[in-house]
FILUMLUM-178243 format. One line per field, with one value per residue (C-alpha): x, y, z. Coordinates in nm, 4 decimals, always signed. Layout:
BEGIN
xx <- X ...
yy <- Y ...
zz <- Z ...
//
This chain:
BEGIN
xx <- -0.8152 -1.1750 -0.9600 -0.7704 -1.0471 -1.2443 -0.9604 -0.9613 -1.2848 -1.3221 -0.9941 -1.1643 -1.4720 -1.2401 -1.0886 -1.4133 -1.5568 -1.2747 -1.2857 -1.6468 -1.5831 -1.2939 -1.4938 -1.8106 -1.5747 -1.3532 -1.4601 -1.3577 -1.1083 -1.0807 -1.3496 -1.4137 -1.8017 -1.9866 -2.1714 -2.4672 -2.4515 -2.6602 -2.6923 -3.0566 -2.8565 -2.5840 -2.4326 -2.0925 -2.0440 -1.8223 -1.7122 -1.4723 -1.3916 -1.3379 -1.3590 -1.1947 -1.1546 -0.8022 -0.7094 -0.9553 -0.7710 -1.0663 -1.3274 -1.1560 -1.1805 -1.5711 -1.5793 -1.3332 -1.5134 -1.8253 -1.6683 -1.5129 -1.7835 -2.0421 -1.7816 -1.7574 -2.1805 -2.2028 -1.9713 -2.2031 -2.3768 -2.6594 -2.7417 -2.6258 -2.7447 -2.5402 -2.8689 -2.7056 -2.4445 -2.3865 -2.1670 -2.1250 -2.0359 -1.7230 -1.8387 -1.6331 -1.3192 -1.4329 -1.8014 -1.8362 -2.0904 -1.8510 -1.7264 -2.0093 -2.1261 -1.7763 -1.8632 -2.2636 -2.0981 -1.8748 -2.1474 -2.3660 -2.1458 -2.0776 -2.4088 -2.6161 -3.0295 -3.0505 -2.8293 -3.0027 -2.7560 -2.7885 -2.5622 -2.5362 -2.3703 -2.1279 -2.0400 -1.6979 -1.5990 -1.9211 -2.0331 -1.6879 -1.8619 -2.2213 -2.4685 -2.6121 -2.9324 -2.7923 -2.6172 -2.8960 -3.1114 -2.8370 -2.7844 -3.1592 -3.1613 -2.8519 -2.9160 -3.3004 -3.2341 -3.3057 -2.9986 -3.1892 -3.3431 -3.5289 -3.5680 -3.6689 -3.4847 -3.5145 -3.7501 -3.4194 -3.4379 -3.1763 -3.1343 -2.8944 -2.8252 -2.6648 -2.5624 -2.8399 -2.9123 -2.8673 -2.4890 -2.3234 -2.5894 -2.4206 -2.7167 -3.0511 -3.3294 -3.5358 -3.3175 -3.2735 -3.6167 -3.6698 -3.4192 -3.5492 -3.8750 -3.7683 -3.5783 -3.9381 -4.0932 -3.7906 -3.8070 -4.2017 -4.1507 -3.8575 -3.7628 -3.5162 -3.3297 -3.0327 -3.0795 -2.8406 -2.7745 -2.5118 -2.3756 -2.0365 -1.8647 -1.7792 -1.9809 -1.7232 -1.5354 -1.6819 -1.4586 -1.0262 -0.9948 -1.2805 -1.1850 -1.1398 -0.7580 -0.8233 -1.0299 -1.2887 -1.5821 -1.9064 -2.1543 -2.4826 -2.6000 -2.5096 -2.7779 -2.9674 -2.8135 -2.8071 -3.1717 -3.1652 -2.9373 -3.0408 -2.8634 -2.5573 -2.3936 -2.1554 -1.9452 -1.6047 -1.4748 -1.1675 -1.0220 -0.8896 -0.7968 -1.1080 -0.9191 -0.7853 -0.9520 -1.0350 -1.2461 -1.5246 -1.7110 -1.9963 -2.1428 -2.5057 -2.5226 -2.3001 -2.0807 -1.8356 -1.5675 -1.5886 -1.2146 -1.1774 -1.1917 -0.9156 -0.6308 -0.5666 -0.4378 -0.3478 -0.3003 +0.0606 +0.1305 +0.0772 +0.0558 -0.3250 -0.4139 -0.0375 -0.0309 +0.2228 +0.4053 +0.2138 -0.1229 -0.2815 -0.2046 -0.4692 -0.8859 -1.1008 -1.4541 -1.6777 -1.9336 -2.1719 -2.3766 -2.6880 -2.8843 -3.2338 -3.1398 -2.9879 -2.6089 -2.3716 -2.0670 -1.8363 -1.5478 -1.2903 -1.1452 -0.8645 -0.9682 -0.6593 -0.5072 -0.8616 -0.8044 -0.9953 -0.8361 -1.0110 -1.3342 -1.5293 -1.8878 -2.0879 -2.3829 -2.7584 -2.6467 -2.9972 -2.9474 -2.8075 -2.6150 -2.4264 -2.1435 -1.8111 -1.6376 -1.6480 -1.3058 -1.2696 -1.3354 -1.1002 -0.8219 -0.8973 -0.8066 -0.5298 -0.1725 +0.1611 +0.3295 +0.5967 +0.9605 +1.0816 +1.2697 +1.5880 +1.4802 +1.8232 +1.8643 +2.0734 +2.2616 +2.4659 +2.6526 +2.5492 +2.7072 +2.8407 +2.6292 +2.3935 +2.2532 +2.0045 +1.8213 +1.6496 +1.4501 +1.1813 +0.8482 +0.6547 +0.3867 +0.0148 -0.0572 -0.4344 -0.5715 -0.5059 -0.2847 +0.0845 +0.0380 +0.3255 +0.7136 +0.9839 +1.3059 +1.5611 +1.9010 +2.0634 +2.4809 +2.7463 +2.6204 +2.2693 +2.1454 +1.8551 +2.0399 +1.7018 +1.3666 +1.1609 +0.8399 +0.7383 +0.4113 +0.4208 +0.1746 -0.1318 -0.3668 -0.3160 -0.3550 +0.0532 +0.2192 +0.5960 +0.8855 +1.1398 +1.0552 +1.3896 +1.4446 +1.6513 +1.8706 +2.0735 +2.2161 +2.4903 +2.7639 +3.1001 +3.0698 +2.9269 +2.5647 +2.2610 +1.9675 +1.6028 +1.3470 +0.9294 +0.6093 +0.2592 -0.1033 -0.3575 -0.3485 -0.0103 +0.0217 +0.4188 +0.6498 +1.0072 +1.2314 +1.4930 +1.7912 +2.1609 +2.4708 +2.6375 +2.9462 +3.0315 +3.3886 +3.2218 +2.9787 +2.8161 +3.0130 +2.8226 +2.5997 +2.4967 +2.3710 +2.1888 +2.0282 +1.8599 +1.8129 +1.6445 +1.5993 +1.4169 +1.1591 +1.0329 +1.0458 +0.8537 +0.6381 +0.5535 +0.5079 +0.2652 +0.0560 +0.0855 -0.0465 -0.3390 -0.4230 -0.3581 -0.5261
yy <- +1.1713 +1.0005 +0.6643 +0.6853 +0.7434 +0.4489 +0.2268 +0.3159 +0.2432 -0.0716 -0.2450 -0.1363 -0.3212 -0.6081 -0.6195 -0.5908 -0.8750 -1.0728 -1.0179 -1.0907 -1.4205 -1.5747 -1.4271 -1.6662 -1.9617 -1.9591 -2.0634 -1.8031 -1.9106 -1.7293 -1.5421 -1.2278 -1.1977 -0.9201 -0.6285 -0.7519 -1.1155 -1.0983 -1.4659 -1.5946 -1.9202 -1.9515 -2.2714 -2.5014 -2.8392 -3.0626 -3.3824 -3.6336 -3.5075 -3.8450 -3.7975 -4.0204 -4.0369 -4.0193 -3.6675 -3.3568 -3.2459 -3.2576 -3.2020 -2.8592 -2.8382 -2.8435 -2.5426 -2.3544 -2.4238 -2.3165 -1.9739 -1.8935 -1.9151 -1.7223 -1.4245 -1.4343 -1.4281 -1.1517 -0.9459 -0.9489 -0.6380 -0.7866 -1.1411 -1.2666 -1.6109 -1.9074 -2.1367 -2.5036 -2.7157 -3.0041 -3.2845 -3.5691 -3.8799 -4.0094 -3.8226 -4.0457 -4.2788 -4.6130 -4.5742 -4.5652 -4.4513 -4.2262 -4.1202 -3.9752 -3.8232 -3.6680 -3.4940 -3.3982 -3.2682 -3.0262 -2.9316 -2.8264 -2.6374 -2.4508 -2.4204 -2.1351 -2.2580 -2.0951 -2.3116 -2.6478 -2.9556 -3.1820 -3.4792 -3.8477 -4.1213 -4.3735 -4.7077 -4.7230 -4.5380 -4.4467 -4.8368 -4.9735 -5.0503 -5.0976 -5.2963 -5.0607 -5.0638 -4.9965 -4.7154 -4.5275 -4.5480 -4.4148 -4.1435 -4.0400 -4.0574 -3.8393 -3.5330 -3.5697 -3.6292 -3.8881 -4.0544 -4.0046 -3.6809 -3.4306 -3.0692 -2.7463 -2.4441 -2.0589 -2.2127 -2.4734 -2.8534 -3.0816 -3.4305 -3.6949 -4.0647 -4.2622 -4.6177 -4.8460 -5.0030 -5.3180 -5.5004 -5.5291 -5.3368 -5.0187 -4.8205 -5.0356 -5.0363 -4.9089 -4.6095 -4.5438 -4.5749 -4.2487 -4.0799 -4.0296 -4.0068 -3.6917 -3.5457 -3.5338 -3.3780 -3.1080 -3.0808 -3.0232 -2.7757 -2.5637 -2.6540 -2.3505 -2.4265 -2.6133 -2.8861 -3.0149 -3.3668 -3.5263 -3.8438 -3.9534 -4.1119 -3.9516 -4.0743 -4.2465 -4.0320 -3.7084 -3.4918 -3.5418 -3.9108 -4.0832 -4.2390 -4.6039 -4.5455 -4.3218 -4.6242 -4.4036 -4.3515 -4.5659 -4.5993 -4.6079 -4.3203 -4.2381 -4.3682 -4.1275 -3.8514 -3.8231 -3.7118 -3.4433 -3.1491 -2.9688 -3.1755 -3.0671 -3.3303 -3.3010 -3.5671 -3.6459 -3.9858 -3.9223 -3.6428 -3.5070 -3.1218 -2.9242 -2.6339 -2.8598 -2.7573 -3.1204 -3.1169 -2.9345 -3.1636 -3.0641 -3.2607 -3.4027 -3.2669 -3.1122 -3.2205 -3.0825 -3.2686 -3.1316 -3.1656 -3.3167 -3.1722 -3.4082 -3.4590 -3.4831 -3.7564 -3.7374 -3.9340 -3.8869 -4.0646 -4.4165 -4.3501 -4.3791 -4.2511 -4.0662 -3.9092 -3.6553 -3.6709 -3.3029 -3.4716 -3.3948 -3.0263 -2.9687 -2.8945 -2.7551 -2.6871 -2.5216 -2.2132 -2.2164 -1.8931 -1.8963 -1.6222 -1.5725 -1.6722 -1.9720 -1.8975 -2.0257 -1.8831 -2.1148 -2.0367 -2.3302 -2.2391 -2.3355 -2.3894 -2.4473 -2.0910 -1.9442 -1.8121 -1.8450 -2.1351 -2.0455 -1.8986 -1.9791 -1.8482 -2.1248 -1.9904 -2.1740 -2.5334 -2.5697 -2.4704 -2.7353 -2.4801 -2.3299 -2.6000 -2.3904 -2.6489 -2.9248 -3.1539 -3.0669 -2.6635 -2.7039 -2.8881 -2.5942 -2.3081 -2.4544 -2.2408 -2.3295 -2.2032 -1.9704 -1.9256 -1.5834 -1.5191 -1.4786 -1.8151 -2.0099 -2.3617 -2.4248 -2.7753 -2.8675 -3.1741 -3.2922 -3.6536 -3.9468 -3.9104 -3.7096 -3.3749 -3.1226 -2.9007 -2.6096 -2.3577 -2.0534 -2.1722 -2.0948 -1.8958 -1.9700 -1.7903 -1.9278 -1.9328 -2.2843 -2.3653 -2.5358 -2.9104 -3.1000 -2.9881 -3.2795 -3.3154 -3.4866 -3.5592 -3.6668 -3.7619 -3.5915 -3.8794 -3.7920 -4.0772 -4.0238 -4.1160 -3.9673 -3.8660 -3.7373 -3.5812 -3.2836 -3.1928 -2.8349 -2.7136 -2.5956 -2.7101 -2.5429 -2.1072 -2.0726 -2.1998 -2.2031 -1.9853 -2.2652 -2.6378 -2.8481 -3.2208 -3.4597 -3.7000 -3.9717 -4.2513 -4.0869 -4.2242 -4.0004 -3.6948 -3.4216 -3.3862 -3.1571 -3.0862 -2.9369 -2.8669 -2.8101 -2.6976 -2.8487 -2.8016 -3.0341 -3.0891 -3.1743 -2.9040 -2.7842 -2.5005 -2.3749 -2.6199 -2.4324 -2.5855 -2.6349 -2.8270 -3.0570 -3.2201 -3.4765 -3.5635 -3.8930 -4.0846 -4.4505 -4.7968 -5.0491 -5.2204 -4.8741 -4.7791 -5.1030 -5.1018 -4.7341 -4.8204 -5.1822 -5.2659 -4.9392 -4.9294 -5.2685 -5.1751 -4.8642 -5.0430 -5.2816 -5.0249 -4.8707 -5.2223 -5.2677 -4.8988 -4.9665 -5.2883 -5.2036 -4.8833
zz <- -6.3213 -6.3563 -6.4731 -6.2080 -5.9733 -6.1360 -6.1072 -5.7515 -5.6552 -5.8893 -5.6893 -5.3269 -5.4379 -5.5706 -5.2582 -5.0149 -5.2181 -5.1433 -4.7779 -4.7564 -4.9324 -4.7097 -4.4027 -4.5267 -4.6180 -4.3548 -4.0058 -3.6987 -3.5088 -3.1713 -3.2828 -3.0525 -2.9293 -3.1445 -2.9363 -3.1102 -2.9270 -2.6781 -2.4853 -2.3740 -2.2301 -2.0932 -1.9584 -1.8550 -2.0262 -1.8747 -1.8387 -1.6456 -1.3197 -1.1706 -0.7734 -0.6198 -0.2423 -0.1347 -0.3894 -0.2813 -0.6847 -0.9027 -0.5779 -0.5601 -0.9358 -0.9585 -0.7146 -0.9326 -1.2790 -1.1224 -0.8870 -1.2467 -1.4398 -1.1622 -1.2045 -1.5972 -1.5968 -1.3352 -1.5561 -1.8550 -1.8302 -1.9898 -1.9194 -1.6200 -1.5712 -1.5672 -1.6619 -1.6080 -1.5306 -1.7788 -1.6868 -1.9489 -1.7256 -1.5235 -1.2283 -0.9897 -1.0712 -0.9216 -0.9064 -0.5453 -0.3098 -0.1214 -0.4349 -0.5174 -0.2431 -0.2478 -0.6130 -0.4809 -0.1963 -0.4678 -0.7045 -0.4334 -0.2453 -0.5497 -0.7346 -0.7080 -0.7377 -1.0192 -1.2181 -1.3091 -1.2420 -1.5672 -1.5483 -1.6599 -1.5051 -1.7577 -1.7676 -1.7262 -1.4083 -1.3041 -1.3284 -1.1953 -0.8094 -0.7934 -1.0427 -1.3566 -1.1940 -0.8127 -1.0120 -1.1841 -0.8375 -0.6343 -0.8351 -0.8697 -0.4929 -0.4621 -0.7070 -0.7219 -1.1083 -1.3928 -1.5318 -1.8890 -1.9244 -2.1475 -2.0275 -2.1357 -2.0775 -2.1675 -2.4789 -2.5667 -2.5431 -2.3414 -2.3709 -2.1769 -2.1868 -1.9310 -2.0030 -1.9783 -1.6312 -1.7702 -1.6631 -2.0178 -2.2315 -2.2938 -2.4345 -2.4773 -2.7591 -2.5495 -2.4624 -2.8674 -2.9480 -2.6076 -2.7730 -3.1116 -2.9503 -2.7174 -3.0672 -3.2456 -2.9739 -2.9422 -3.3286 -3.3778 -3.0484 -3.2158 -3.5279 -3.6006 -3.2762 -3.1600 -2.9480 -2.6835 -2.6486 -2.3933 -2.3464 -2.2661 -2.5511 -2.8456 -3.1670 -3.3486 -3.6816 -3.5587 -3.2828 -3.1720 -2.9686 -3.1786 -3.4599 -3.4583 -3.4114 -3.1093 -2.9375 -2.7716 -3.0019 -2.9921 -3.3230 -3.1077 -3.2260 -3.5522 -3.7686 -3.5490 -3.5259 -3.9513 -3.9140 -3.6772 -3.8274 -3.5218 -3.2710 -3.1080 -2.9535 -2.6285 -2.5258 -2.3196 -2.2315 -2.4601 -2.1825 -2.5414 -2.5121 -2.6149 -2.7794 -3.0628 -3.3563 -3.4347 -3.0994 -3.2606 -3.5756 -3.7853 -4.0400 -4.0531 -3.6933 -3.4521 -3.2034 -2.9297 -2.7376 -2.3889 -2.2983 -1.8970 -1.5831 -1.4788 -1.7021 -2.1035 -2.3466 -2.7104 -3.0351 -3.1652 -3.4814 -3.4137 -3.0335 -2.9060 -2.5838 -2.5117 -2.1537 -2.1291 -1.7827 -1.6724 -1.7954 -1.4675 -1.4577 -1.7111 -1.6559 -1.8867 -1.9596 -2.1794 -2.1332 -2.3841 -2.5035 -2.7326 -2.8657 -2.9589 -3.2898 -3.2226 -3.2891 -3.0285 -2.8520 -2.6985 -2.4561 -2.3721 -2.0127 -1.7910 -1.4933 -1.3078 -1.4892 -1.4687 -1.8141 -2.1512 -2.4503 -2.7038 -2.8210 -3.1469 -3.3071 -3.4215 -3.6415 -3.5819 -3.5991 -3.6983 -4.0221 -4.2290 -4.4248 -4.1537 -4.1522 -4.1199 -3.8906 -4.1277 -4.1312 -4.4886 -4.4132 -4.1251 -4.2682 -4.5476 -4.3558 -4.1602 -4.2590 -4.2103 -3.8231 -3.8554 -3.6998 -3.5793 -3.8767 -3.6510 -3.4679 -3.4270 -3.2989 -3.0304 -3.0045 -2.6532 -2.6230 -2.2484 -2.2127 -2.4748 -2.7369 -2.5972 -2.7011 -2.5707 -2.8493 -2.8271 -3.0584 -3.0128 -3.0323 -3.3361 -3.4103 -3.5705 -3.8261 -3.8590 -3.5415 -3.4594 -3.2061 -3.2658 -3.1439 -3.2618 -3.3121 -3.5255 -3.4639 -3.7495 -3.7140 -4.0007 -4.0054 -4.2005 -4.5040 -4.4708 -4.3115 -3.9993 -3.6819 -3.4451 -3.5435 -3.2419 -3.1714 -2.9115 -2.7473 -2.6589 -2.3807 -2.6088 -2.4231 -2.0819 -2.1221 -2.0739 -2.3560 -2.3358 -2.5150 -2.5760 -2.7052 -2.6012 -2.7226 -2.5136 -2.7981 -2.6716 -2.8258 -3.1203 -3.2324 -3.2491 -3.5718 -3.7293 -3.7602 -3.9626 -3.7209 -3.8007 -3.6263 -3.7813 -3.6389 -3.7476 -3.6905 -3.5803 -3.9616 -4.0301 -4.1706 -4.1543 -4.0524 -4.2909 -4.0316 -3.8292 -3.9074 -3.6976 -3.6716 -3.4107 -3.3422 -3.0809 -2.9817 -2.8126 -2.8572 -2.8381 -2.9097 -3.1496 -2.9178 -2.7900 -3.1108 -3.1973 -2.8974 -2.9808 -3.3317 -3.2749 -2.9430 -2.7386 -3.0354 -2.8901 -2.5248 -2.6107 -2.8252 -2.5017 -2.2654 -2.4825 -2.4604 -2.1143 -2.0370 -2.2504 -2.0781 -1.7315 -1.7450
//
């Protein structure tokens, strides 16, 4: 009986040991809030609403992401501030002066005097209309603000840059040589604290949308950055979802991608910047929590389904040890999706050589959302007639039940189908698999025109969207 008891006991210790291991490794995924959190900030970072004059769509926005955010702090039954508003550039979409009177006219309609307004302006959109230096005045004059800044608030430092006001200097010497300055000062002030710096592009190989692929990363800062671990760093420009894991980065510092108030884009494969045809029925924003000792709670919203993406616990960024969101701890931790395991693909034949396929969406069994389904479809000889790709809706807070590819473009026969789920990581789902048959199908020059020639049209389209955007 004593064995036994011993045994017992030793295992449950085994066990607990193991648990408190994984829970140190592993980062937390929608991590739930502990009662012992208790925020001494709280504030929204945002980025690229892009006014524009003839759609009131993203004016209305701003008053939503701030009415939404109001309610969520004057539920907290113990700190109910909402301490600032952070927008990270592309205020407007052309740059305009009614433009952005347009988006002062939002925020301040909105925006309660408690909440301190801390925006930048960019280069791109932002600069599109008026001279850099016409730019930077204007916009002092409008919000009574500095297009570079360095404030203090509830005891924690915030820093902005907005491109230079130089025409074709994006961010000058000058402007470097301030912001290390203002990091030193926020260092020697509060060493054991984060501080939050904004600007609008990403820093290039850190967060989703800025690798070199991706197009929309910058290296200004980087050899910068490297020296202050207690730096975290929010950006947008990319209008990449924020509730990818990939959108949060930590290595010698930290940084955030802040999603877009008006629409999102992707990297698929060898796709850069892919907008899916519902790409404007998606806005998002951040509320940021700290605590006294420095950890950070962020919630990524919809703003459009007033509902709450996702939700992680970031311990003291200040502390170069607390690095749970690394790529490599990331990619870690991400597990294989999962079918129902009665999940059956469906197959319908809907035209000559045409067929509509449909299976259950998949579940996450990590925490990370499903971004990417595959389609094959392979003949009766094995050979891939169709390989496509699907983008379900994770980025908006309703998800859908069913994931449906469209094929076209098959010849006459009998055909295997499967269908996989994968992470931001690649990581794959068991496929689903089915059957077809088609009693019709596409001649010869039907076939080689999907196999050779609509790879090149794509291909151009994808070029001319890039150029003309």
């Amino acid at each position: 009986m004593k064995n036994t008891k011993y045994l017992y006991k030793s295992v449950t210790a085994l066990l607990l040991c193991c648990v408190l291991l994984l829970c140190a490794v592993l980062p937390c995924f929608a991590a739930e809030k502990g009662e012992t959190f208790i925020p001494v900030l709280r504030f929204i970072a945002s980025s690229d609403s892009h006014v524009r004059m003839e759609n009131d769509k993203t004016f209305e926005r701003i008053g939503s992401m701030l009415e939404q955010a109001y309610a969520l702090s004057d539920s907290d039954p113990v700190y109910q501030n909402l301490d600032a508003l952070v927008m990270a550039g592309d205020l407007t979409n052309s740059g305009t002066k009614e433009e952005f009177n347009k988006f002062w006219t939002a925020v301040s309609n909105a925006k309660r005097d408690e909440t301190q307004f801390l925006g930048l302006v960019a280069k791109n959109h932002d600069g599109w209309d008026m001279s850099r230096k016409e730019l930077r005045s204007f916009y002092t004059e409008l919000t009574g603000e500095d297009p570079d800044f360095h404030k203090v608030i509830n005891g924690f430092h915030f820093i902005a840059l907005s491109a230079s006001d130089t025409d074709g200097v994006h961010y000058s010497d000058e402007q470097l040589a301030w912001l290390r300055a203002q990091l030193d000062t926020a260092v020697a002030d509060a060493p054991d604290k984060p501080i939050f710096f904004t600007h609008h592009e990403h820093n290039r190989g850190t967060v989703y949308g800025s690798s070199t692929f991706d197009g929309w990363g910058i290296k200004y800062f980087k050899k910068i950055l490297k020296d202050y671990p207690q730096v975290v760093d929010f950006s947008g420009h990319s209008h990449y979802p924020l509730n990818d894991p990939r959108s949060i980065w930590q290595g010698d510092y930290t940084a955030i991608g802040t999603g877009a108030i008006y629409y999102s884009e992707f990297t698929i494969d060898d796709i850069r910047a892919y907008d899916p045809p519902d790409c404007e029925d998606t806005a998002t924003y951040w509320i940021v929590e700290v605590n006294e000792t420095g950890d950070l709670h962020l919630r990524g919203m919809d703003i459009l389904a007033n509902a709450q993406l996702c939700e992680y616990s970031i311990r003291n960024p200040a502390d170069s040890a607390n690095r749970d969101y690394t790529p490599k701890k990331l990619k870690a931790a991400s597990k294989a999706p999962v079918f129902a395991a009665d999940a059956s693909l469906q197959a319908e034949a809907t035209g000559d050589g045409a067929l509509r396929v449909t299976v259950p969406a998949a579940q996450s069994t990590d925490g990370m959302p499903v971004v990417l389904y595959r389609l094959t479809v392979k003949t009766s000889y094995g050979l891939t007639a169709e390989k496509q790709w699907y983008l379900p809706h994770y980025h908006v807070a309703k998800g859908e039940e069913t994931v449906t590819f469209t094929v076209d473009g098959l010849t006459k026969g009998s055909y295997k189908l499967s269908v996989t789920a994968e992470t931001a990581y690649g990581v794959k789902s068991e496929p689903v698999k089915g059957e077809a048959a088609l009693d019709s199908g596409v001649n010869g020059i039907g076939f080689f025109f999907k196999a050779l020639v609509r790879p090149v049209v794509r291909g151009v389209q994808v070029v001319c969207r890039h150029i003309f955007k």
